[in-house]
C-alpha positions in Angstrom: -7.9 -24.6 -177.7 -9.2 -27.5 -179.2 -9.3 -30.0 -176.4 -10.8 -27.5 -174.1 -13.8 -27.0 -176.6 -14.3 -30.5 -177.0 -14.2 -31.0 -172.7 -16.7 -27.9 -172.4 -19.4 -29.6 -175.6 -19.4 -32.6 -173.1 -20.0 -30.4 -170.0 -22.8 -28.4 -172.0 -24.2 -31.5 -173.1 -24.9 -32.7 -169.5 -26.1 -29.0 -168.4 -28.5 -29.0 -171.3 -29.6 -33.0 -170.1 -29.3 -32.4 -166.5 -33.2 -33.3 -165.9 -33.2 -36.3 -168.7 -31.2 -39.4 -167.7 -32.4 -41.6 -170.6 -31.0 -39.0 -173.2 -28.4 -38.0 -171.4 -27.0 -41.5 -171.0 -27.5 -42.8 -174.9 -25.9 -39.5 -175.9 -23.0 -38.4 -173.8 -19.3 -39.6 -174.7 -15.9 -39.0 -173.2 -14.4 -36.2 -175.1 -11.9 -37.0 -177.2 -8.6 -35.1 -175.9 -5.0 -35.5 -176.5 -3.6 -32.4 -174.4 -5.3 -30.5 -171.6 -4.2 -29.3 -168.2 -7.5 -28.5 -166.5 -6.4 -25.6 -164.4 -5.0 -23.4 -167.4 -7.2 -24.8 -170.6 -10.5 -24.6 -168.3 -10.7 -22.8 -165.1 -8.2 -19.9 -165.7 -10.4 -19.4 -169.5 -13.9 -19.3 -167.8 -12.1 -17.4 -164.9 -11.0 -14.5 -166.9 -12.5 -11.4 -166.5 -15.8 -13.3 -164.4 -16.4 -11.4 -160.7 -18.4 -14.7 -159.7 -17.7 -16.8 -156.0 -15.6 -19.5 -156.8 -15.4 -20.3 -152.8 -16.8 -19.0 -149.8 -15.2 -20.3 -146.6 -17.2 -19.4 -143.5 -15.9 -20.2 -140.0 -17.8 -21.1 -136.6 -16.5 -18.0 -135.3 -18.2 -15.8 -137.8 -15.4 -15.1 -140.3 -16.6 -15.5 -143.7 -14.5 -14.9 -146.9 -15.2 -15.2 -150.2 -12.9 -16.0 -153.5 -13.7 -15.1 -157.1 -12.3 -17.8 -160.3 -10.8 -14.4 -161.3 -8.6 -14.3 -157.8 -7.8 -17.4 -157.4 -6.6 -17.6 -161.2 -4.1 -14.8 -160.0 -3.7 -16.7 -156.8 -3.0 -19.9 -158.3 -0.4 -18.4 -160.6 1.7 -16.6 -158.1 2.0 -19.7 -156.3 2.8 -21.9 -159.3 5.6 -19.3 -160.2 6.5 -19.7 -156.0 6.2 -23.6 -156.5 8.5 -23.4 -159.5 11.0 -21.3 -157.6 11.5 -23.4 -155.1 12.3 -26.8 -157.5 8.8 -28.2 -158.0 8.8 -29.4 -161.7 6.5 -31.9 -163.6 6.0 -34.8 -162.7 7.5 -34.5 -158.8 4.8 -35.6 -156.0 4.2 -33.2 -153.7 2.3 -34.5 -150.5 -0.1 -31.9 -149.2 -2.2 -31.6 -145.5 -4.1 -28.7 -145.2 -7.6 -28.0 -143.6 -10.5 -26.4 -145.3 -8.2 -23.4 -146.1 -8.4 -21.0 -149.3 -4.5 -22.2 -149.8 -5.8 -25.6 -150.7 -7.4 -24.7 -153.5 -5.0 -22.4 -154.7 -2.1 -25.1 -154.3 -4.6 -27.9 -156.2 -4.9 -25.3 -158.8 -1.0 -24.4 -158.9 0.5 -27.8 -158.8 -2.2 -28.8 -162.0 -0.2 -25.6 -163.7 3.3 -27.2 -163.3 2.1 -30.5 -164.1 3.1 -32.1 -161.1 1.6 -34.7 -158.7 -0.4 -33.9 -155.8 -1.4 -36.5 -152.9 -3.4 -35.2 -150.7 -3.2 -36.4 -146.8 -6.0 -36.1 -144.3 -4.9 -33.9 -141.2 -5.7 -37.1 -139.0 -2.8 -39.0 -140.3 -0.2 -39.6 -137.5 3.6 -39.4 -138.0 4.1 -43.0 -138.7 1.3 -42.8 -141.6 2.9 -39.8 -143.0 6.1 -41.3 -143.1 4.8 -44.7 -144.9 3.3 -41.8 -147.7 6.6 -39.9 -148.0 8.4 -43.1 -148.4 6.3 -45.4 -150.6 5.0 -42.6 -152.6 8.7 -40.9 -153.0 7.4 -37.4 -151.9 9.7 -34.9 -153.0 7.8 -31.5 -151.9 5.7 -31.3 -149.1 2.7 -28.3 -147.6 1.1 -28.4 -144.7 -0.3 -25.9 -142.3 2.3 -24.5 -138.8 -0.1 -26.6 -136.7 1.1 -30.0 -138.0 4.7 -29.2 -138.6 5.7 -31.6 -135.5 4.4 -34.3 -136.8 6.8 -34.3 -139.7 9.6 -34.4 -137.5 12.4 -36.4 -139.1 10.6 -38.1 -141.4 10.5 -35.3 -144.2 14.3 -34.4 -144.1 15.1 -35.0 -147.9 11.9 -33.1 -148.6 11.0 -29.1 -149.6 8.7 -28.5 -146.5 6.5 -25.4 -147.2 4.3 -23.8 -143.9 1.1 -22.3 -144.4 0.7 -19.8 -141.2 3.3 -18.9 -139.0 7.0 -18.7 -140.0 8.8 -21.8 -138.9 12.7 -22.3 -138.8 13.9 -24.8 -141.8 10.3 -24.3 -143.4 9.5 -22.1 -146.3 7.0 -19.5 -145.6 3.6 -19.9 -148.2 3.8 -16.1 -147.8 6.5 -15.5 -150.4 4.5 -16.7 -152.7 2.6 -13.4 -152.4 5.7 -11.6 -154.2 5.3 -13.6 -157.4 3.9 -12.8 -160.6 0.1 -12.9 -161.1 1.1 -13.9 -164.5 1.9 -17.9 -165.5 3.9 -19.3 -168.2 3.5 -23.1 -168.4 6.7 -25.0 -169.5 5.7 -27.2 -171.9 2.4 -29.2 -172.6 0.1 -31.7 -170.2 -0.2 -34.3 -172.0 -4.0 -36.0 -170.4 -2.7 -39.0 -169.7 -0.2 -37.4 -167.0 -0.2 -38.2 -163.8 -2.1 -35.5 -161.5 -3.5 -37.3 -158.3 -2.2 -39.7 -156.2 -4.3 -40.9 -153.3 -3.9 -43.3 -150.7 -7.2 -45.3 -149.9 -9.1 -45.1 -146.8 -7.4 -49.1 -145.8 -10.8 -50.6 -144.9 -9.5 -54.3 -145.6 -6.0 -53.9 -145.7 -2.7 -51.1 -146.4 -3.7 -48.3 -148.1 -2.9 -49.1 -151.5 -1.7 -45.7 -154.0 -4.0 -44.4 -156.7 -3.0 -42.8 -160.0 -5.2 -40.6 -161.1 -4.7 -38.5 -164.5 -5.0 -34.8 -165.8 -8.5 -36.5 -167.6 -9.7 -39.3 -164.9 -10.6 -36.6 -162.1 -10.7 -33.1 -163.9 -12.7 -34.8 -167.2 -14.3 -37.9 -165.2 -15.8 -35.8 -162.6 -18.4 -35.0 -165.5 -20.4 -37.9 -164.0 -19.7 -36.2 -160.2 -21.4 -33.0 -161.9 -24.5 -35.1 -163.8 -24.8 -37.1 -160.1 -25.2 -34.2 -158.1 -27.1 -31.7 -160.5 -25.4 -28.8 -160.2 -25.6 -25.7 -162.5 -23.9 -22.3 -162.8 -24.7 -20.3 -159.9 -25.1 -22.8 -157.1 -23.8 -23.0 -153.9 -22.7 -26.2 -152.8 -21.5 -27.8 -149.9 -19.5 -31.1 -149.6 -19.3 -32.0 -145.7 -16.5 -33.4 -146.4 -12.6 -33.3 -144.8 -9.5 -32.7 -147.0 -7.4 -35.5 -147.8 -9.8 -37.7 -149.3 -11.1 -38.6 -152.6 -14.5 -37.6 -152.0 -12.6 -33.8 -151.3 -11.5 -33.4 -154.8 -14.8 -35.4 -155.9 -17.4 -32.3 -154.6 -15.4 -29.9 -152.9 -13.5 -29.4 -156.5 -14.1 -30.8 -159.8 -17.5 -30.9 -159.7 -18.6 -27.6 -158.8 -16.0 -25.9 -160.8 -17.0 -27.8 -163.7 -20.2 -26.5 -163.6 -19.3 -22.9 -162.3 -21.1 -23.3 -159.1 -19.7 -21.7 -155.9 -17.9 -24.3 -153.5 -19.2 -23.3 -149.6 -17.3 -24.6 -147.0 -18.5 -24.4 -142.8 -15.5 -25.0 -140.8 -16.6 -26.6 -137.6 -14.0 -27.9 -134.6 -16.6 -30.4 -134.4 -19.0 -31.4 -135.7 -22.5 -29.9 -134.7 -25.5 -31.0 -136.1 -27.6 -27.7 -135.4 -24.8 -25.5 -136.6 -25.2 -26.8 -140.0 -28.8 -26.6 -140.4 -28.4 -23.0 -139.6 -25.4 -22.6 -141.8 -27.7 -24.0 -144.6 -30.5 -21.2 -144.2 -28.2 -18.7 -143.4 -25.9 -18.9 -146.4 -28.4 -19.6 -148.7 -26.5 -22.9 -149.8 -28.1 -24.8 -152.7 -26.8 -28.2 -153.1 -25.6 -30.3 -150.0 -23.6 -33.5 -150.2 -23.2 -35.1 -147.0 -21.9 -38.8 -145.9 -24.3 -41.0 -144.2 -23.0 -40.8 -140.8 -23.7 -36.8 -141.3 -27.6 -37.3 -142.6 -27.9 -39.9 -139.5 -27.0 -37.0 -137.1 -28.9 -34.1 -139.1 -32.0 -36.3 -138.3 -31.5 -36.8 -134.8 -32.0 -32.5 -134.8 -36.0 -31.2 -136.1 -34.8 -30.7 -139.5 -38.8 -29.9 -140.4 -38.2 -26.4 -138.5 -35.1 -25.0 -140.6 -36.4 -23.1 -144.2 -33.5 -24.5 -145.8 -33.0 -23.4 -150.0 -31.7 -26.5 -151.0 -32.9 -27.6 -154.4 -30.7 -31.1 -154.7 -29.3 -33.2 -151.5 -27.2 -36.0 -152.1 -25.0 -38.7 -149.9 -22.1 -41.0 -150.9 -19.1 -43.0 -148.9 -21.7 -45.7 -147.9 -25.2 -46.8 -149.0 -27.8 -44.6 -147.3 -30.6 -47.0 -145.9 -34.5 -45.8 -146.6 -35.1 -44.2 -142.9 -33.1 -41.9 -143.6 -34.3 -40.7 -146.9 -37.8 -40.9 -145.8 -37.2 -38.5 -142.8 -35.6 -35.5 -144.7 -38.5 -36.3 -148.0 -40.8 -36.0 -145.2 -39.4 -32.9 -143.2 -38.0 -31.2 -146.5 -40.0 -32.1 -149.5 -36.4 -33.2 -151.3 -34.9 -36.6 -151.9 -31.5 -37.4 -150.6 -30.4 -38.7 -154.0 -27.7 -42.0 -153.5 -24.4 -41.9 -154.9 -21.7 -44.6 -155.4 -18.4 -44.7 -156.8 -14.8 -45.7 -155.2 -11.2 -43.5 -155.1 -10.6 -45.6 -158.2 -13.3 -43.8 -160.1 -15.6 -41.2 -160.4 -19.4 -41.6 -159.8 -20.3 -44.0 -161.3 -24.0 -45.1 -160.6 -26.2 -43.1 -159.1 -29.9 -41.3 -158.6 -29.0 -38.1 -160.8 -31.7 -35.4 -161.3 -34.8 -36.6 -163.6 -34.8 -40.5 -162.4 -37.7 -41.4 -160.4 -35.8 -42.6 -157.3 -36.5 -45.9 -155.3 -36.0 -45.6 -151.9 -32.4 -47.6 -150.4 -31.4 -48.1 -154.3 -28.1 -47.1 -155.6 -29.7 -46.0 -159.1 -28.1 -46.5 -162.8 -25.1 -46.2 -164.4 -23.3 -42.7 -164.9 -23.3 -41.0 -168.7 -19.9 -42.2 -169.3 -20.0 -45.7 -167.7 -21.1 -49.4 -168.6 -21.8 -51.6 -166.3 -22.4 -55.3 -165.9 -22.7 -57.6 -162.9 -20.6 -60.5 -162.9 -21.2 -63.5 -160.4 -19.5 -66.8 -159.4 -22.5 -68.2 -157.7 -25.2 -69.9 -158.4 -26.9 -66.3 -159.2 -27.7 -65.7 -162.8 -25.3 -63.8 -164.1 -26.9 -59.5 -164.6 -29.1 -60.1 -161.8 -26.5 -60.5 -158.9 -23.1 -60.2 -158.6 -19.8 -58.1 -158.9 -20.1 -54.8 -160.0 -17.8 -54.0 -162.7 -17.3 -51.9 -165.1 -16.6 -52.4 -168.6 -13.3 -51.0 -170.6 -13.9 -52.3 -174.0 -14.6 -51.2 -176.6 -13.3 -48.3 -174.6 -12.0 -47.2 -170.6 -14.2 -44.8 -169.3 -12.7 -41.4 -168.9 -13.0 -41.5 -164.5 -11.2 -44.5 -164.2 -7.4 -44.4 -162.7 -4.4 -44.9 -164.5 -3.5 -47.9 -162.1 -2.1 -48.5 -158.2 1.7 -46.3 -158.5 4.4 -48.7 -158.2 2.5 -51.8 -158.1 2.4 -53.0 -162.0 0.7 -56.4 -161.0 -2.3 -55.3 -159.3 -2.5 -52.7 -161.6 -2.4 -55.4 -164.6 -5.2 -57.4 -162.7 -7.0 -54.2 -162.0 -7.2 -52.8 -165.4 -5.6 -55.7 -168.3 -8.8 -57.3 -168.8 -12.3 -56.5 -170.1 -13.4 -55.3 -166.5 -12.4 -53.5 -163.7 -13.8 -55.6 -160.7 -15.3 -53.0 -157.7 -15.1 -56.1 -155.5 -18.8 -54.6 -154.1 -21.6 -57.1 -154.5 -25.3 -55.7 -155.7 -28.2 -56.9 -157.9 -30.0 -54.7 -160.4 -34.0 -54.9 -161.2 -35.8 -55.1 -164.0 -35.5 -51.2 -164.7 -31.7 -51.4 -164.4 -31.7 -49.9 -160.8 -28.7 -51.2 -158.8 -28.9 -52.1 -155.2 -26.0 -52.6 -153.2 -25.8 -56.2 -151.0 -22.0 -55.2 -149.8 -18.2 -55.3 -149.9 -17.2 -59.2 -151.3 -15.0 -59.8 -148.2 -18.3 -58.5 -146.4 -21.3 -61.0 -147.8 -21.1 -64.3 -145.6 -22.9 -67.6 -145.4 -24.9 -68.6 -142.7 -26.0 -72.4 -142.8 -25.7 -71.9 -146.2 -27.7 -68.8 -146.9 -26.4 -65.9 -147.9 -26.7 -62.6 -145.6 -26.1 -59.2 -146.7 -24.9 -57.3 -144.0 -26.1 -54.0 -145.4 -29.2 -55.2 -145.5 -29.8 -56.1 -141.9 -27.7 -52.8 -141.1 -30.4 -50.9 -143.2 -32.9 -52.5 -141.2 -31.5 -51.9 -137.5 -31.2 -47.8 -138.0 -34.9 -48.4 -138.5 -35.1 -49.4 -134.9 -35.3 -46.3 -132.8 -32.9 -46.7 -130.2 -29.9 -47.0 -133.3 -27.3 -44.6 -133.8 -24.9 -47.1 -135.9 -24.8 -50.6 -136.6 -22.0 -52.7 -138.5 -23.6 -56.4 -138.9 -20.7 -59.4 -139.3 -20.2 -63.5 -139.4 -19.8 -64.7 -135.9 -18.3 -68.4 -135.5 -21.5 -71.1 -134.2 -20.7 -74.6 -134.1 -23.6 -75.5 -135.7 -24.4 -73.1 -138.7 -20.8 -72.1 -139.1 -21.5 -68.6 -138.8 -24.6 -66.6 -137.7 -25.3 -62.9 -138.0 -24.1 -60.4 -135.2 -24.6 -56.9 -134.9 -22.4 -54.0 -133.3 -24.6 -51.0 -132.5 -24.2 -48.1 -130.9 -27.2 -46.5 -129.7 -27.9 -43.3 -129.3 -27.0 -40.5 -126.8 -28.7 -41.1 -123.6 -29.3 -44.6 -124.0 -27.8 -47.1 -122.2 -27.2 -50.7 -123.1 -29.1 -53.2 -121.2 -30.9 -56.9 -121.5 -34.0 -55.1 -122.4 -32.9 -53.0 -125.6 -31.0 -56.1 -126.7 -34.4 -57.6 -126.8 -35.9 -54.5 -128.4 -33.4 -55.4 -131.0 -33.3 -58.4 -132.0 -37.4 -58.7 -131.3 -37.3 -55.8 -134.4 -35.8 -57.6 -136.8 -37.2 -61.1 -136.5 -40.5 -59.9 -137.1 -39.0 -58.3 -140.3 -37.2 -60.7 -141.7 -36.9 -64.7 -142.6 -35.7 -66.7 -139.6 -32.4 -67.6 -141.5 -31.3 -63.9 -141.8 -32.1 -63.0 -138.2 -29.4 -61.7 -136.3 -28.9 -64.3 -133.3 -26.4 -61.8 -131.2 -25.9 -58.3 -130.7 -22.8 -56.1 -128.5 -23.5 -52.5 -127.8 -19.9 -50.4 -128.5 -18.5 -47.7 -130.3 -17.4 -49.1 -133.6 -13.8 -48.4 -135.0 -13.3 -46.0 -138.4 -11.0 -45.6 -140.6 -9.7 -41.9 -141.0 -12.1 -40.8 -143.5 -15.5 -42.5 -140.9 -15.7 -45.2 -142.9 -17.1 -48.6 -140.1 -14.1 -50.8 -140.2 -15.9 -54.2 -140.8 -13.0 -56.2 -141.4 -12.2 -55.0 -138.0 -14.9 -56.3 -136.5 -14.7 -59.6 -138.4 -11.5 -60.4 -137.0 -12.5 -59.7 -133.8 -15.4 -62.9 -134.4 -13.0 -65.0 -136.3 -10.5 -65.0 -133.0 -12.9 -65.2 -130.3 -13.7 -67.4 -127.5 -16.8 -69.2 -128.8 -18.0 -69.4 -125.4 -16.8 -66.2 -124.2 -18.7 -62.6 -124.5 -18.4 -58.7 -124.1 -19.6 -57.3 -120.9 -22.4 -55.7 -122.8 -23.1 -58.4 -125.3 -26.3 -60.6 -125.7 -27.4 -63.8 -127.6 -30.8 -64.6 -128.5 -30.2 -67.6 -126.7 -30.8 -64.9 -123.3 -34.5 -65.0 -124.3 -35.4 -68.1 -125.3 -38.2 -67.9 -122.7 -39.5 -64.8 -122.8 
């Protein structure tokens, strides 16, 4: 097929220029395709007649099992034909919460095959946030596993409900699908500009708004996921990463599969630092992608005595601050290589294999992506400022179709010359980027500006720093002045003398304007995909009691003499 060749030329292309960015950038273009379902044109082609490990799922209780593309092709198809039986046709949205569970795949795979839309749901999501999704995003099909069955309790009446486990009255058992043909017959073509994803962001700053994503933004964008993270036939690569989210389909999917690497996945209750160092020796796991709450906890552990195999670690979901990449260089020998892009997008700037990486920088534009920074203040424009991403003369292939049922934001969004990140960063004079913060997040304190990444960089620096989240607190005087919520680590208990440990720490490293003048040990709140709720936090400042404080909250004002 024509548009498959023309998606696997651009694939090669970045295989062949995996280890030079500068050719790989000037040379790489969006393929050029009119129809293409991914699943069938793609994965079920490469898949035929190849015995390779398209997943391996190993549990904490010892279980491992491992897939083949060629049996989850068949896979895939009996449960498309299952899918089909039971009313699922192109175009319907079918809402789908399952764990780390070989059905997952086969379901992404079989609903790409029928050309209908798939919103994935993390399994935190409480009844009340599930029945927001079924209703704004008109869910007409629903899957999800016998253990969160009650939470769908009349709220998912008008839907197909589908169990994956146990048999459950008024549900449809995922067994059946078992009797179906191996064999798939799609009903008419996928045109690439049909929608295929539809995600609900994490709601950092406000409700979750819906994403449309494409049969070519996430199976074709995730080309730049692939060039990020370095991956090559044959690898085994592990996304810590929970179902449900963007980042999910971003490296526990597309990515790999592009490349024909093996996706590994370590089921864990909870999380357990040592378990996955072993996992990674013991598995032989290649490529790891972790958040940087994960790579926080992995150092906390003495990573230097675990042989690990990894040839290429990355991190993404929030900017990875230089202590950490120092530790693992030092223990491992390997760079955590930074990643950045949003559920709007692929990635879309990044350290990929071949770049000399600076430490706590974000790196350069994606193959794929142009990138500008545009700036209000008194900045020069390029140097600091909005990063946004260019659509003319052309849209970049990872970009979404728009927000579903929300035509004005999607015009804003997407009916200009840009599409606006809202995220603030500056670039150098090589055309690394280096990220300053979220535009709601960036605040003025007597008229200077603070980044709070910045200063949160520099606190998980300080020894006694598990987590920090820096934001504006009101002062009569300067308007606002920089605070910082911190949770330490285990075993360490808040008192007047690691406040002053603190603070002490960063105003001998940085200029008296950007010190942090207060400081309130606590856990700090999430959202469901571990993502620091700032705004959050911010609100909490904006409605205080100037004068009042948390029992485990100190100003700088306490050391005035000391």
């Amino acid at each position: 097929m024509k548009s498959a060749a023309a998606f696997i030329a651009a694939r090669d292309f970045l295989l062949a220029h995996r280890d030079d960015y500068q050719s790989a950038y000037r040379g790489f273009r969006w393929p050029q395709l009119d129809e293409f379902n991914w699943a069938l044109d793609f994965f079920d082609v490469q898949a035929e007649g190849q015995g390779g490990t398209a997943l391996r799922i190993v549990d904490q209780d010892g279980s491992d099992h491992s897939y083949s593309f060629g049996t989850l092709r068949e896979r895939s198809n009996r449960v498309a034909n299952f899918l089909r039986r039971l009313g699922v046709a192109r175009g319907e949205r079918v809402l789908v919460m399952l764990p780390n569970m070989v059905a997952l795949w086969e379901i992404m795979l079989a609903t790409m095959k029928l050309g209908a839309i798939v919103s994935p749901a993390s399994m935190l999501l409480s009844s009340a946030e599930l029945a927001d999704r079924i209703v704004r995003g008109r869910m007409r099909h629903l899957i999800t596993d016998d253990t969160n069955i009650a939470k769908f309790a009349g709220i998912a009446d008008g839907c197909t409900r589908v169990s994956v486990g146990a048999a459950t009255p008024g549900w449809v058992a995922y067994t059946r699908a078992d009797a179906e043909s191996d064999e798939f017959e799609a009903g008419a073509a996928t045109r690439i500009q049909d929608p295929f994803l539809l995600y609900f962001t994490s709601g950092t700053t406000a409700r979750p708004k819906m994403v449309l994503h494409t049969f070519e933004s996430y199976p074709v964008g995730h080309l730049s996921t692939m060039y990020w993270i370095g991956l090559r036939p044959g690898d085994v690569h592990w996304n810590i990463s929970s179902p449900g989210w963007a980042k999910h389909a971003w490296c526990s999917f597309f990515a790999p599969w592009n490349a024909g690497a093996t996706i590994y996945v370590y089921n864990q209750p909870r999380f357990d630092a040592e378990g996955v160092l072993n996992a990674l020796v013991h598995d032989g796991v290649t490529s790891l992608c972790a958040p940087p709450t994960v790579w926080r906890l992995l150092i906390l552990e003495p990573i230097v005595e675990y042989a690990v195999t990894l040839r290429e670690i990355v991190g993404a979901g929030e900017p990875l601050n230089p202590e950490v990449i120092d530790k693992v260089r030092s223990a491992w020998g390997i760079t955590i290589r930074d990643g950045y892009g949003q559920t709007e997008t692929t990635c879309l700037i990044a350290n990929s294999p071949g770049q000399a990486v600076k430490a706590g920088s974000m790196g350069r534009p994606m193959p794929g992506y142009r990138i500008s920074l545009q700036s209000d203040d008194a900045a020069p424009s390029g140097q600091t400022g909005e990063i946004q991403i260019e659509l003319r003369p052309t849209k970049p292939a990872g970009l979404m179709a728009g927000y579903a049922e929300d035509a004005y934001q999607t015009k804003i969004k997407l009916g200009g010359s840009h599409f606006a990140t809202s995220d603030i960063a500056s670039q150098d004079a090589d055309g690394y980027y280096w990220f300053i913060g979220r535009n709601d997040d960036v605040f003025k304190s007597s008229d200077y500006r603070i980044s709070p990444f910045e200063l949160e960089s520099l606190l998980l620096e300080h020894e006694l720093i598990a987590e920090a989240a820096v934001v504006p607190s009101p002062d009569a005087l300067r308007l606002a002045v920089p605070k910082a919520y911190v949770l330490l680590k285990p075993h360490v208990v808040p008192s007047l003398d690691v406040a002053q440990s603190v603070l002490h720490f960063v105003t001998a490293r940085v200029p008296g304007y950007r010190r942090i003048r207060r400081i309130e040990f606590c856990e700090l709140p999430k959202t469901l995909s571990g993502k620091i709720r700032r705004v959050e936090l911010r609100q909490r400042e904006a409605t205080r009691d100037l004068n009042a404080r948390a029992p485990t909250e100190f100003w700088e004002e306490d050391f005035i003499s000391t």
